[in-house]
N, C-alpha and C positions, 0 to 999 in steps of 0.2 A: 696721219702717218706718225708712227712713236720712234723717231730719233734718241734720246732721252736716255740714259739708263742712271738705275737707281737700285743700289745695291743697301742691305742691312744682314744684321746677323740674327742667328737663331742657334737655338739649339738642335742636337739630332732631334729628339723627340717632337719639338714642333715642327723640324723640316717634316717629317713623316706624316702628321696632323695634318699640316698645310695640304701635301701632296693625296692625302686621303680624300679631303674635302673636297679640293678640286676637280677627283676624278670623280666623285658621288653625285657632282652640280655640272658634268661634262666639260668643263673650265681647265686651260692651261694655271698653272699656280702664277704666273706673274699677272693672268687675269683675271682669279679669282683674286689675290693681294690688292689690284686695282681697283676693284669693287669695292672689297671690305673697306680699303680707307675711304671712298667716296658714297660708304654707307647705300651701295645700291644695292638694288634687290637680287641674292644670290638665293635659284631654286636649285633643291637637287631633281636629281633624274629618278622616275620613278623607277624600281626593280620587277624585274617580270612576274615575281609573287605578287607584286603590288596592283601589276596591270592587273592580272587576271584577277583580283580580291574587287577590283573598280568596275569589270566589267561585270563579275557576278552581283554586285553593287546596284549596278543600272535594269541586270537583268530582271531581280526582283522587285525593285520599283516599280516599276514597267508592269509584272505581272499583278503587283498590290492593287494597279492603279484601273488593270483589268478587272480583277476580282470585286473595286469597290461600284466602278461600273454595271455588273450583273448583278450585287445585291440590293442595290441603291430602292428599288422599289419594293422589294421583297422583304428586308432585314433592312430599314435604317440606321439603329443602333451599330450594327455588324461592319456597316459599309461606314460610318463615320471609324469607327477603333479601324477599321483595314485603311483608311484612308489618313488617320492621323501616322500610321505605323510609315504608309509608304513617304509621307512628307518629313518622317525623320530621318527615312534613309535618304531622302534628297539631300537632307541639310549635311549630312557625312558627305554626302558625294560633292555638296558645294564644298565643304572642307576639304577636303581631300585634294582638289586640284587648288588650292593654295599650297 
C-alpha cells in the first residue's frame, strides 16, 4: 500500500515525454517514474500494426518449417536454405517479444 508522496519538477516538455511513455508501456506516469528510478523492467505495449506484423511473422515460419519438411528428401540443399530462412524469422520473433 503507497501512503508516501513524492513530488519533483520538470519541465512541459518532459511532463508530455513522461506521460507519452507511459501510455506506450500501459503504465500510470507515477508508475512508470517508479520503475524508471528502481531501474525495472518498463515494456511497451505492442501497436495492432505490430500485432498483426508478429502474427504474420509466425505465420510464415510455420509455413517455412512446412515447406522444409516436404523437401527434406527430395532437395536437401533447398530444404536446409528454407530451414535456415525459417530459424531467422524465429530469432525476430524471439526478439520481438522482448
Amino acid at each position: 500500500m503507497k501512503k508516501e508522496l513524492v513530488q519533483f519538477r520538470c519541465s512541459v516538455y518532459e511532463k508530455k515525454l513522461l506521460k507519452v511513455k507511459a501510455r506506450k508501456s500501459g503504465l500510470s506516469i507515477s508508475e512508470y517514474c517508479r520503475r524508471a528510478a528502481f531501474n525495472d523492467r518498463i515494456i511497451e505495449r505492442m501497436t495492432d500494426e505490430q500485432i498483426e506484423a508478429y502474427k504474420m511473422l509466425v505465420k510464415y515460419q510455420r509455413n517455412f518449417k512446412l515447406i522444409t519438411n516436404m523437401f527434406r528428401k527430395r532437395n536437401p540443399k533447398l530444404a536446409e536454405e528454407v530451414a535456415q530462412l525459417a530459424n531467422e524469422i524465429r530469432q525476430h520473433l524471439i526478439s520481438f517479444k522482448k
